[in-house]
Structures are given as C-alpha cells and as structure tokens.
C-alpha positions as CSV (number, residue, x, y, z in Angstrom):
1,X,-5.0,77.6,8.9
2,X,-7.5,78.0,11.4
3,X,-7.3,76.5,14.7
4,X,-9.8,75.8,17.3
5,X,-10.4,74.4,20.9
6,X,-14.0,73.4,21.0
7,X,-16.6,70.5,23.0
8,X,-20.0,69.4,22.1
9,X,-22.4,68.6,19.6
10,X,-26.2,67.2,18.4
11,X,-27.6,67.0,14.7
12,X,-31.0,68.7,13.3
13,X,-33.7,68.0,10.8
14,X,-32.9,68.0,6.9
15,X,-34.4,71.3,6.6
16,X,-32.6,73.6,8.6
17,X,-29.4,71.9,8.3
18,X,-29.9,72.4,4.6
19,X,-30.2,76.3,5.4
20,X,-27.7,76.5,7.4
21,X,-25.1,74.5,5.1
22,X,-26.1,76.8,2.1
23,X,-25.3,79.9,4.7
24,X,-21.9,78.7,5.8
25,X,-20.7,77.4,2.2
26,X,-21.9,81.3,0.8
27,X,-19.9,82.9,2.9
28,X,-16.7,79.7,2.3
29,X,-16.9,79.1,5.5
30,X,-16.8,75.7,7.1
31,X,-18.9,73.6,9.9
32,X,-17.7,71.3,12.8
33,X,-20.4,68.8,15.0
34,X,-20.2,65.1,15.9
35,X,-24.2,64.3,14.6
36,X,-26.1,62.3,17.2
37,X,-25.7,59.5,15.1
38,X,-22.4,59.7,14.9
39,X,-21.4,56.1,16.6
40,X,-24.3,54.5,14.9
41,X,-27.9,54.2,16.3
42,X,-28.9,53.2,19.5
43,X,-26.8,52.6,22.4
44,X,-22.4,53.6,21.9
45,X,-20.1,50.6,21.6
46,X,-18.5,50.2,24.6
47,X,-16.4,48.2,22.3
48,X,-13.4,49.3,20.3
49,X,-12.0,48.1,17.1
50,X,-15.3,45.9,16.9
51,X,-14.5,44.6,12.7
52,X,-11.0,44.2,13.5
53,X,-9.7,46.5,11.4
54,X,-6.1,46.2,12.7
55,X,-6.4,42.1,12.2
56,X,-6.0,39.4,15.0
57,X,-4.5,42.0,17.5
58,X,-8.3,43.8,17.6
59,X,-8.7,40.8,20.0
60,X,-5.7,40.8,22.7
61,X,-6.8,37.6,24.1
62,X,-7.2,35.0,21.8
63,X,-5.9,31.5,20.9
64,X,-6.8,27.9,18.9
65,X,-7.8,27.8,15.4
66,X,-8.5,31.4,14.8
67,X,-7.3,32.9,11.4
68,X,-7.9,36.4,10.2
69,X,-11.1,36.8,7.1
70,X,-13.8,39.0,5.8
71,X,-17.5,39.5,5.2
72,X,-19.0,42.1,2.8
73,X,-19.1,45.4,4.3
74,X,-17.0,44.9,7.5
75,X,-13.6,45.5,7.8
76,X,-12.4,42.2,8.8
77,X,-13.9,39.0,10.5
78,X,-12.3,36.3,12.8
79,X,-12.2,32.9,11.6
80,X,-13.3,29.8,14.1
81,X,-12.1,26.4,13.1
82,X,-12.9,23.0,15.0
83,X,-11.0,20.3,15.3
84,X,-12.5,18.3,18.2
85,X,-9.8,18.8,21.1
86,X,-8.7,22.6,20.5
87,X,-10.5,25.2,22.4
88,X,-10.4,28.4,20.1
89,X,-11.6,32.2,21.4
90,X,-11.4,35.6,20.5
91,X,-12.1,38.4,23.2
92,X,-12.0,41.9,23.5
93,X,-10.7,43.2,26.7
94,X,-12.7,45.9,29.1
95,X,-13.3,46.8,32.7
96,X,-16.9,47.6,33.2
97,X,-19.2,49.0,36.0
98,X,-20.0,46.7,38.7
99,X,-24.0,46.2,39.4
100,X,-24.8,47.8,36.0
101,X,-26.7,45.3,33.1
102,X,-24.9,45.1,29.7
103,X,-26.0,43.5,26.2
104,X,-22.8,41.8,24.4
105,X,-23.8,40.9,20.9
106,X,-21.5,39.6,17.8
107,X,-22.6,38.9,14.4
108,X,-22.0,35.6,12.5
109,X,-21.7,34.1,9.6
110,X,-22.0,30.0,9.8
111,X,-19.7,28.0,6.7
112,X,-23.0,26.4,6.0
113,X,-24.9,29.3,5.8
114,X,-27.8,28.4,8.5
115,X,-28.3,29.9,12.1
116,X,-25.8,28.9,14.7
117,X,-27.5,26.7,17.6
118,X,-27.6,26.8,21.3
119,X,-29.8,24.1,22.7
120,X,-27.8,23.2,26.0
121,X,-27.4,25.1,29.3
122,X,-23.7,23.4,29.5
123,X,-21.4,26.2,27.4
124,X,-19.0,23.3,26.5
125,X,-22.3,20.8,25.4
126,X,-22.3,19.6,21.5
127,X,-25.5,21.1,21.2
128,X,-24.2,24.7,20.7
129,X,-21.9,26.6,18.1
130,X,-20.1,28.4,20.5
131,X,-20.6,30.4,23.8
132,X,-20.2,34.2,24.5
133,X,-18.1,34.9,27.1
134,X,-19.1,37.8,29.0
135,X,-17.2,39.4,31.8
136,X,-15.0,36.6,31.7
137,X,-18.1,34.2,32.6
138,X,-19.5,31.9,30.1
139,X,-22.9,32.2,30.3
140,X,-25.8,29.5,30.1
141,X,-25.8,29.4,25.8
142,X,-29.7,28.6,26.3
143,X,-30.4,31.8,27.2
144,X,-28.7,33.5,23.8
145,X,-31.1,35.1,21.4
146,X,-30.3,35.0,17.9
147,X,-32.0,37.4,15.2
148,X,-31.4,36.6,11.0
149,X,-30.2,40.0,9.6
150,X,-30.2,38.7,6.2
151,X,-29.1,36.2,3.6
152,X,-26.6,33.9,6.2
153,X,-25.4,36.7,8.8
154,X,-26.8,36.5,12.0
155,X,-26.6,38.8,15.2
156,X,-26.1,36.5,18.6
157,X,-26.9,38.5,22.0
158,X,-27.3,37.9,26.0
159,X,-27.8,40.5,28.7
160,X,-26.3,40.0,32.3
161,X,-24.8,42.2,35.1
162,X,-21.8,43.0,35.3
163,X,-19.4,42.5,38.2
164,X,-16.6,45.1,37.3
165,X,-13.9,42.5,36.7
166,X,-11.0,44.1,35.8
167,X,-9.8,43.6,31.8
168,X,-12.7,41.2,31.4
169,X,-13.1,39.6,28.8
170,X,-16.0,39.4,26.6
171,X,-16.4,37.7,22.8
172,X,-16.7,34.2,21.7
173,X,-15.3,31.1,22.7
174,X,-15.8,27.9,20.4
175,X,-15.4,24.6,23.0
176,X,-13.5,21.3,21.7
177,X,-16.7,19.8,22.9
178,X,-19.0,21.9,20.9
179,X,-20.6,21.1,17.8
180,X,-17.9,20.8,14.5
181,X,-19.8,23.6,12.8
182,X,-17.7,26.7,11.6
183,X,-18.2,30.6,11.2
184,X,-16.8,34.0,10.9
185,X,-17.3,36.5,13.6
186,X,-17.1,40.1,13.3
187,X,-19.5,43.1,14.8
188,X,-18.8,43.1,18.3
189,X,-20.6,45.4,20.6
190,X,-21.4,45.8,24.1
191,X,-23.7,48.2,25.3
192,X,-25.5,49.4,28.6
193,X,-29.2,49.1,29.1
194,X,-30.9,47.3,26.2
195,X,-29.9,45.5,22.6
196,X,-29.5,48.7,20.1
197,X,-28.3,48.3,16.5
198,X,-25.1,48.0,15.2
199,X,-23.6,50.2,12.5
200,X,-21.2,48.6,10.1
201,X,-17.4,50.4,10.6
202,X,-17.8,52.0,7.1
203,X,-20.5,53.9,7.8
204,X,-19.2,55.6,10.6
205,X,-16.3,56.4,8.8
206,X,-18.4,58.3,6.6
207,X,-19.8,60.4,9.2
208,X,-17.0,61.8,9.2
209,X,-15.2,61.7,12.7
210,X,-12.4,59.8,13.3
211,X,-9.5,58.9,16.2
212,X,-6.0,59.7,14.4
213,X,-5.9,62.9,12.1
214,X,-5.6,60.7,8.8
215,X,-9.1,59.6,8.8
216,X,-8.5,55.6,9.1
217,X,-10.0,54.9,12.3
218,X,-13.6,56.0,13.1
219,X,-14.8,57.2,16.2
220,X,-16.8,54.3,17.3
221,X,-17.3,54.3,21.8
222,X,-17.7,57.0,23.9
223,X,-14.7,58.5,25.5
224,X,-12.4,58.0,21.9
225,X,-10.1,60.9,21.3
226,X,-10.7,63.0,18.1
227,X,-7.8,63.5,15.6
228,X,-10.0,64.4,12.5
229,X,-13.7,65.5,12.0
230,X,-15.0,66.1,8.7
231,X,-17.0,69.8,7.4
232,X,-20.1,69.4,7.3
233,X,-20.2,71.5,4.5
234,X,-18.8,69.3,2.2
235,X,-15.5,70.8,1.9
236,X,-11.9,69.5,2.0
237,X,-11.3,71.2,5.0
238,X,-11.4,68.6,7.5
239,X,-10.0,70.0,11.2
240,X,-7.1,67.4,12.4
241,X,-5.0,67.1,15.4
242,X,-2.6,64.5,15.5
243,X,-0.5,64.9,18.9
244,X,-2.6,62.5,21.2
245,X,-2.0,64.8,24.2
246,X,-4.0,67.9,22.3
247,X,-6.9,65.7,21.1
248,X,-10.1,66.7,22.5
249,X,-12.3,63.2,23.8
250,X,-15.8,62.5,22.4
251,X,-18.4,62.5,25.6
252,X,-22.1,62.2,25.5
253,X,-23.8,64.6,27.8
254,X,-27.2,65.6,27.9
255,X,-28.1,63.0,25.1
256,X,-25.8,64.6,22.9
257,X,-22.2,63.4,21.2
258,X,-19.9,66.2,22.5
259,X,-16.4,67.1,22.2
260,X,-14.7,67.3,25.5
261,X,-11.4,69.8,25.6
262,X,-9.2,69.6,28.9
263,X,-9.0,73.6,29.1
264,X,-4.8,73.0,28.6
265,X,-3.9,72.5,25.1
266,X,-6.5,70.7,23.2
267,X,-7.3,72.0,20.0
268,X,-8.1,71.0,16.7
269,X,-6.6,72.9,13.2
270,X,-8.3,73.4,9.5
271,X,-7.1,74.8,6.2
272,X,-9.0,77.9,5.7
273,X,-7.0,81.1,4.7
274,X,-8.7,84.3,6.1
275,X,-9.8,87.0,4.1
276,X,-8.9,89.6,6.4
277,X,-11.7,89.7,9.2
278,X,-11.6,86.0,9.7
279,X,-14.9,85.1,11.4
280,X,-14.9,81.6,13.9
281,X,-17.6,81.1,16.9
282,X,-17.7,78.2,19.1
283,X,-21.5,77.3,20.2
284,X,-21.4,76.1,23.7
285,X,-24.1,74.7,26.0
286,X,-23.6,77.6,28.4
287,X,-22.7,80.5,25.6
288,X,-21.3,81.4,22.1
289,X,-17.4,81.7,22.2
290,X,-15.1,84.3,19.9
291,X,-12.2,85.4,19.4
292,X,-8.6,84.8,18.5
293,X,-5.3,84.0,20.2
294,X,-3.8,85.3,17.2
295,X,-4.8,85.6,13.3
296,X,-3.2,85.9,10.2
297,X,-3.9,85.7,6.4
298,X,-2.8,81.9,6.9
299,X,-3.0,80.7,10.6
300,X,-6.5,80.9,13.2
301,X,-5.9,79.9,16.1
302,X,-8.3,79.8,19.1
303,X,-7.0,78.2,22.1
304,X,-7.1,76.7,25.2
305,X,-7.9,78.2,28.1
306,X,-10.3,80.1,26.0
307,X,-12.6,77.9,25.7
308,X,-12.0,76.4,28.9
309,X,-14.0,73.2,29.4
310,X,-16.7,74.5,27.8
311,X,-19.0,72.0,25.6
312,X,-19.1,73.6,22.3
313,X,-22.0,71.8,20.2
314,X,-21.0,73.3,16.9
315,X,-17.8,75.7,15.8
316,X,-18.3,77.7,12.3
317,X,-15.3,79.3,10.4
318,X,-15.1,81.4,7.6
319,X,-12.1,83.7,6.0
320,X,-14.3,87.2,6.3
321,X,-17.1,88.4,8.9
322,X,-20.7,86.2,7.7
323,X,-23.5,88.9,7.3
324,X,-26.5,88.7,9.7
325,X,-28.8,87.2,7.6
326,X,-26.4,83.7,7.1
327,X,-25.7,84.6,10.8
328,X,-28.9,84.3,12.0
329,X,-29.8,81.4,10.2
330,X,-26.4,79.6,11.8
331,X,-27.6,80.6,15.4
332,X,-31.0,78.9,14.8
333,X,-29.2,75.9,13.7
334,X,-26.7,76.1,17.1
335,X,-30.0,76.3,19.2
336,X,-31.1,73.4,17.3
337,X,-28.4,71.6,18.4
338,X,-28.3,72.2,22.2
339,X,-26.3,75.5,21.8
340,X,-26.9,78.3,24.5
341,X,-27.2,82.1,22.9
C-alpha cells in the first residue's frame, strides 16, 4: 500500500500526457492529478449535489407538489406539479459573498416539450413557468434568458449581485398564480462572474475524482473534500481516504484544480506493493517532494508534515526506482502542469 499527503494539480496536451502515461505504466507505476477540467468546463459549481443524486433531500428547502424523477443522463430531476393554489419550490442552500455578481442557471424539461415562458416582470404573474429564486430574492422573470440545448431540455439563467445572506436560497419556485404548465428540473449551478457550461454528473464521475473513498459522489465545487481519485494510468489503483478528518480539500489556485493538505494528517492511500526501492515524488508548485515515513514490501506511506501545505500538482508511484529516461519524461509532464523543479 502506498500512502501519500499531497496538494495541487493542472492537465496537459494529448501528446505529452500520452508519453508520460506510457513512462509511468513501464515502470507499473501509477499517476495522481485533478485535470483542469475536472469540475466540468467553465466556471466551478458553487453548487453541491446539483442532479440530486441523493433524491428530494439534495434540496433542504423545499415544499408543494414536488416529487422525485429523471431525465436521460442526469442522476435525478425534481418534479413540479400545479394545482392552481399550492406554491411548490425546490432550493439549494448557500451563503455567498456580499457585493460579488453570480449566474444561477437550472436546466428544464417542460411536460409538453416546448420552452418554458417568462413574459411578466411580476414572479407570481400567469405569464411565467416559474421564477428563480436567487439569494432568497425572486427576481424580475423578464429578465431570465433561456437557451434550447436540444430536443425539449432547456437551460434557464439570470445574473445579479449578491448580498451575502446567510443560507440563501437559490433554485426554482413554481407560484399558484403561475401558468398550469409542468416540468422537471435538474442541473443546478451557480457560478461567479459569467454563464459557463454545465457538465452532466456522470461525466465528472468519470474524471475520476470523487468526495467519499467508494467513488459514488463526484467532486463537483471548489472546496469539496477528496476521498478517492482515480490513476491516470488506467489502473485499478485508485488512492482513497475515507476518514473525513484526513481528506485533503480540492482548491483552485493559480487557475489550476489543486489538492489542499492541512500539513496534520491528511493523506491519501493506493494499492501498489513495492518492489524493493519503492519510488513516489510529489510535484509541488514550489519544489519536488520524496521520501518515506516508512516503507515496506506492502505499505508506502508519505505523511504529513512532510509535505506540509505544500500544493503538489501531480504525485507519481511506482514499486522500484523509474530510470532517467521515464524520469525525465515525467518531470516535463510536472512542469507542464504548473510543477516547480
């Protein structure tokens, strides 16, 4: 077993990370890095649990004619019925920066299969599907902008500013005085700066990092713990940690997806036997970390306070010292990545 403390992270081009692949899986070695994609393009989710994966309790404040559903290739979607008095809303819950402009988007399917309507400033008029409630405030519907991603899904967005209410919420509301038209909701996101895309759960998922050491739950905002992150390599030798206390946090720092250790006792732990001169280096932004706590022929472990706080952009294991030709292709591959040497 091989275990590490590491902190940070970026992706290259196809070429070089072909190379350096083929020189880590030569020598059976393994490769750790949260790509720059890894919570989807654009801007992070703010957002957690955005398909509701976990059903209605992804969305602690809800009530009215909400049942649990699907749509293809999301994990789950939220139901809105209408029955002409009931007031029905799903919302996620999060404390935001005051002064700071947000997008919240959601995407939507309508029962009838056509765009949903907004075509009245009042939120509660019966010229609109719904309203998006955003930092607890119900915003002018008018103002939405709604973009057709394809046969009947839809993506629904508004910007504003937030005033750093605490445990705001932000998601859909569907008025008794709104139109009778139904629709699933799933997809939500909110972001800083500008509309970005969003990237279905199951995609992330097969990036390959996730929050809890089983692999259910993707990484999907910034400031998520890590319990499990995929080799890159292709092997089955995923590194886990599933005590929450010892799980490093995903950061983003210098436009880069890093992994953040608290310089105590966060570490993560992989299945790779050594072969006598086990071989693991942690690329940092400020230097190349080795070493062991202790080795044997079944157990690496590289701890904290090694590694200190250190953001480590890529770790590489393997059981037996990697010659300098692999080496050096694996050190181009760090710098690529934001590594220092």
């Amino acid at each position: 077993m091989l275990s590490v403390g590491i902190g940070g992270t970026g992706i290259a081009g196809g070429g070089l990370l072909n190379r350096v692949i083929a020189a880590i899986r030569r020598n059976n070695g393994v490769l750790y890095w949260p790509a720059d994609n890894q919570l989807g393009g654009g801007n992070p989710n703010l957002l957690s649990a955005p398909e509701f994966a976990a059903g209605l309790t992804d969305a602690p404040t809800r009530g009215g004619l909400i049942t649990l559903s699907s749509l293809t290739g999301y994990d789950n979607a939220i139901a809105f019925g209408h029955d002409g008095s009931t007031t029905t809303f799903a919302y996620k819950n999060l404390t935001t920066t005051n002064g700071l402009s947000y997008v919240l988007s959601v995407l939507v399917e309508m029962t009838d299969g056509l765009a949903p309507t907004f075509g009245n400033a009042t939120p509660q008029n019966a010229a609109n599907t719904f309203a998006l409630a955003f930092n607890s405030n119900v915003i002018d519907p008018t103002t939405y902008t709604v973009t057709a991603l394809g046969g009947t899904l839809f993506r629904v967005s508004m910007s504003g500013v937030s005033t750093g209410t605490a445990g705001a919420n932000w998601g859909v509301v569907k008025y008794a005085g709104n139109n009778n038209r139904t629709f699933k909701v799933t997809g939500y996101k909110l972001e800083l700066g500008s509309l970005t895309a969003y990237t279905p759960q199951a995609v992330l998922r097969s990036r390959g990092a996730f929050t809890d050491s089983t692999g259910l739950s993707p990484v999907t905002v910034v400031g998520d713990v890590l319990g499990k992150i995929n080799d890159r390599c292709g092997s089955a030798n995923a590194a886990t940690q599933a005590t929450t206390a010892s799980k490093p946090l995903i950061q983003r720092v210098s436009n880069r997806y890093v992994m953040s250790f608290d310089g105590s006792n966060d570490s993560l732990t992989c299945g790779l036997s050594s072969g006598g001169s086990p071989f693991v280096r942690s690329y940092t932004t400020t230097g190349t970390v080795s070493g062991f706590t202790s080795a044997t022929t079944t157990t690496f472990v590289m701890g904290q306070p090694t590694l200190a706080s250190r953001n480590v952009c890529m770790i590489v294991g393997a059981p037996n010292t990697i010659p300098a030709a692999d080496l050096l292709v694996i050190e181009r591959f760090a710098q690529s990545v934001g590594a220092t040497l």
